[in-house]
N, C-alpha and C positions, 0 to 999 in steps of 0.2 A: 368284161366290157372292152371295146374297142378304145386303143387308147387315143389314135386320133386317125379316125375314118374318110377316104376316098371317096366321094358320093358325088354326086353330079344333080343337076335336075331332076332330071328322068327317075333317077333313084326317090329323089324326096317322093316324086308323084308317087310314086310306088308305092313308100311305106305312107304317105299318106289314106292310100286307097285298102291298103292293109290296117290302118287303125281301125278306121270305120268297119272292115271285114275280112279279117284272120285267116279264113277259110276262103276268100272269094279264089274263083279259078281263074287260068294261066288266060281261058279263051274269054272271062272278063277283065279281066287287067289290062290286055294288050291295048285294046282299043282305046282307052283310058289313057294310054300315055303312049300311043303311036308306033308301037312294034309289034315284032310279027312275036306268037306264041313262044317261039325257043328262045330267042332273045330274052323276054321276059322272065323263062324261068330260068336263063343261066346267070340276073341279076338276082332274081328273087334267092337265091341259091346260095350266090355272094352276101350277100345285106345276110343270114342267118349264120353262115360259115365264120364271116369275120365279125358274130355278138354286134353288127351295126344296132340290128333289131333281135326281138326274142318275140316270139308267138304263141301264145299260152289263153289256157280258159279260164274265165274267172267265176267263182260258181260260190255262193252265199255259203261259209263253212255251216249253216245248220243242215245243210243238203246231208251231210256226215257225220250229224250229231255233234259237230263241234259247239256247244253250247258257250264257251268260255273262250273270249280271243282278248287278248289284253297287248297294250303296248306300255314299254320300260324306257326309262327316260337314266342314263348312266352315264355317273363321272369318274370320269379315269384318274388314277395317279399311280404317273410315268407316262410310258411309250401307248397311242391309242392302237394302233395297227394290231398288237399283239392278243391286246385284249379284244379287239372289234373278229380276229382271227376266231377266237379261244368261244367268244357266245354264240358266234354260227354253229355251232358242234353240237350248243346244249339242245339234247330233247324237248321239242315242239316250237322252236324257234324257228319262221319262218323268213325272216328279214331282220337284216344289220346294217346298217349305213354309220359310217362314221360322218358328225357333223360338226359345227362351228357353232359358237352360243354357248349357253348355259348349261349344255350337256355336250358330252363329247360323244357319244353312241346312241343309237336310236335303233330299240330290239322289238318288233311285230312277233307275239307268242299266239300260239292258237292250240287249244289245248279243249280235252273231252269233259271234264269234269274240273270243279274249283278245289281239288285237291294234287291235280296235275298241273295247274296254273300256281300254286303253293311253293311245287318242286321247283319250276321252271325258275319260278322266280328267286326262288334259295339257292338256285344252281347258280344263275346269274351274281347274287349275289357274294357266295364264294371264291368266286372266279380272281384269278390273281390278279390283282393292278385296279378291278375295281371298286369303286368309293362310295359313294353315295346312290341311291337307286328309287326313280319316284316313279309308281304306276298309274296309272289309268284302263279300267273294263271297258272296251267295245260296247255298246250297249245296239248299236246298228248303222248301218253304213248309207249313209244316203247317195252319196254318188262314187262313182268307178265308172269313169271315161276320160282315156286319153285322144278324143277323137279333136279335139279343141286346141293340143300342145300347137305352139307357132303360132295360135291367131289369136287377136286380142280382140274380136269380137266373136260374139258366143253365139256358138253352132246350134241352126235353130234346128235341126234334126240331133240330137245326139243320139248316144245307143242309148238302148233300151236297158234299162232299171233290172237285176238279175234279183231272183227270189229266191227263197228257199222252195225246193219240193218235196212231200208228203208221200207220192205214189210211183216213185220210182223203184225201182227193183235190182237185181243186183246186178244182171248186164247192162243196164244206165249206169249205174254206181261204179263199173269199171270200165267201161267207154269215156265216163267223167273223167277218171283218173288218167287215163292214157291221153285225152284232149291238154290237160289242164297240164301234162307233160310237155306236149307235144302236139300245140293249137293246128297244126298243119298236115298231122299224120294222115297220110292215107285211109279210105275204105279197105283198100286191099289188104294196107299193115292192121287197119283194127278187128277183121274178120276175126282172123286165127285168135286172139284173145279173147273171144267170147265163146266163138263158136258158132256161129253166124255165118250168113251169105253176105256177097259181099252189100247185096239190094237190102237184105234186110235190115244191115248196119247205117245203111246209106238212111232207111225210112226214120229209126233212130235220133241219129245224130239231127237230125234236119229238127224232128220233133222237140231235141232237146234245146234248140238252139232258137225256135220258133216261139216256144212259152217260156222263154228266157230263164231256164233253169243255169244256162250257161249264155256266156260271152266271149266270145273269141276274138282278143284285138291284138294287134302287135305291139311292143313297146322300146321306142326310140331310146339310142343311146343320145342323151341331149344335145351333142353338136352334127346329129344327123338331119337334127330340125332344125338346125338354126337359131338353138336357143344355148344361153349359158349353161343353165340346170334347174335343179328343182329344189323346192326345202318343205319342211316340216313345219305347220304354223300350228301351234299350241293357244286353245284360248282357253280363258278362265270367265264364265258369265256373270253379270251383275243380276241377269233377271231370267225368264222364261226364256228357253234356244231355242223356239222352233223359227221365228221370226229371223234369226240373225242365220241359222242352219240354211233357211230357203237364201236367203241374201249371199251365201258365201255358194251355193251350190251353181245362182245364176253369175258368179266370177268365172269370166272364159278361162283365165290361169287356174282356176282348181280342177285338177284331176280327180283328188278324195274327198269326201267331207264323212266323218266319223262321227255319232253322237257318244261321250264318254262316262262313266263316273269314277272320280278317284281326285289325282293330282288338276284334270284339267277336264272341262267341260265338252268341247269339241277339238278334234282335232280335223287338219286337210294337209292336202299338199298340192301345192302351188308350182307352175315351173316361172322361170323368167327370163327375159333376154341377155339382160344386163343388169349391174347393181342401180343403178336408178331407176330403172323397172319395177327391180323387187323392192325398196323403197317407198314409189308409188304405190305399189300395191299393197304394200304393209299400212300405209297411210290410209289406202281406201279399205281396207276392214279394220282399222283403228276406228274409224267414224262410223263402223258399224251397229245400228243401234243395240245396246243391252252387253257390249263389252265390256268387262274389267283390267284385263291383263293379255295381253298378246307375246308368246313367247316364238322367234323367227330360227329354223335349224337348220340353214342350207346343206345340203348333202354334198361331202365332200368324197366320199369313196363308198359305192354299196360292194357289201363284202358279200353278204345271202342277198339270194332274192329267190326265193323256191314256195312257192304258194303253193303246188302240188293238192293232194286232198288231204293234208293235215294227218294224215295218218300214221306219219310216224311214230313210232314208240321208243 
């Protein structure tokens, strides 16, 4: 990540034009924020060179058979850095963020079977330095949009809801792969990896992105938006979530909303401007109905952030 970014207006317009759409071209952007085509792409160029932004597709892991995606909640004793270092390594770890709160690391596993989420998590567990370790299974993801960061009122157009797909085949399944690398790649670059024309690839991509098998948004390093950062809210429910799920999903500040079972019932992530911000907003889904426990994990440094197609082994 950018440790502290150069940006101007014109840039926010940018990446804000890039949340909404990943892939949009040079000859829609310009217009949008009042430059000619080359201009555009020697900022767009900037903002990816200097990690301002990163542009990746985000694609429901059952599209890959990833039936099991769990998130680890880790206490350190001693040094966090070393061990936040040491759990990006372990197989099927897909995010690490070092936080503040009750847990000092916060590890996103995505894994093919619950004998591989077993390992993940034994591996995690052995890991030197750390202590304690309480999970939570994904059980489904109700939102993934960062089209909303910076506004505190909610985007009445957001993206569109990503699903899993049934009928895909395996040139989808490795156009997936290379997208969700590399939300911005070329036609040109993703020909030669199939085998493909470049139209044909082109017809493709468009279809995959049209029935929302995939989403391609950019994602802000927080002071690109003009926000502090982001955190990790952990709840624990008193009653039925689907009521308090929809209420946490219409929060303009939530980016995620996860339904869980294990340590915690739902989990999201929130960005916020400032600590009175996140305060506030920790107050307004405190009084959300069917709460019991609100656990708050600001993110202090992400160490992974690699979604990829879980495929690693």
């Amino acid at each position: 990540m950018a440790g502290n970014p150069t940006i101007d207006e014109v840039d926010r317009a940018l990446i804000a034009e890039l949340i909404i759409d990943g892939r949009a071209s040079y000859a829609k952007l310009a217009p949008a924020v009042g430059l000619s085509q080359a201009s555009v792409r020697t900022r767009v160029q900037r903002l990816l060179a200097d990690q301002i932004i990163t542009i990746t597709g985000r694609v429901d892991p059952a599209t890959f058979g990833l039936g099991i995606f769990a998130i680890a909640f880790v206490q350190v004793s001693g040094p966090t850095e070393p061990v936040a270092r040491a759990l990006a390594e372990v197989s099927d770890v897909v995010f690490v963020t070092v936080c503040a709160g009750q847990f000092e690391i916060l590890v996103e596993v995505r894994c093919h079977t619950a004998e591989s989420l077993i390992k993940a998590l034994d591996a995690i567990r052995v890991t030197e330095g750390v202590g304690r370790v309480m999970s939570s299974t994904v059980l489904h993801y109700d939102k993934q949009n960062w089209a909303g960061v910076g506004h505190r009122e909610l985007i009445l157009n957001p993206a569109p809801k990503i699903h899993p797909s049934h009928v895909i085949d395996d040139i989808d399944r490795q156009l997936l792969i290379k997208l969700m690398a590399d939300g911005r790649a070329s036609y040109a670059q993703l020909a030669p990896t199939v085998g493909l024309s470049h139209a044909a690839v082109r017809e493709r991509v468009i279809d995959l992105i049209d029935t929302n098998v995939i989403s391609i948004q950019a994602h802000p390093e927080p002071t690109a938006m003009g926000i502090a950062g982001f955190a990790g809210v952990a709840v624990k429910a008193r009653g039925p979530v689907a009521h308090m799920v929809q209420q946490l999903i219409a929060l303009p500040e939530t980016t995620l909303v996860l339904r869980t079972i294990g340590t915690y019932d739902v989990l999201a992530e929130v960005w916020f401007d400032d600590n009175d911000h996140l305060c506030d907003l920790l107050d307004n889904i405190r009084a959300t109905c069917g709460l019991s426990t609100v656990e708050c994990l600001p993110y202090l440094d992400i160490v992974r952030e690699d979604f990829g197609s879980g495929l690693r082994r």
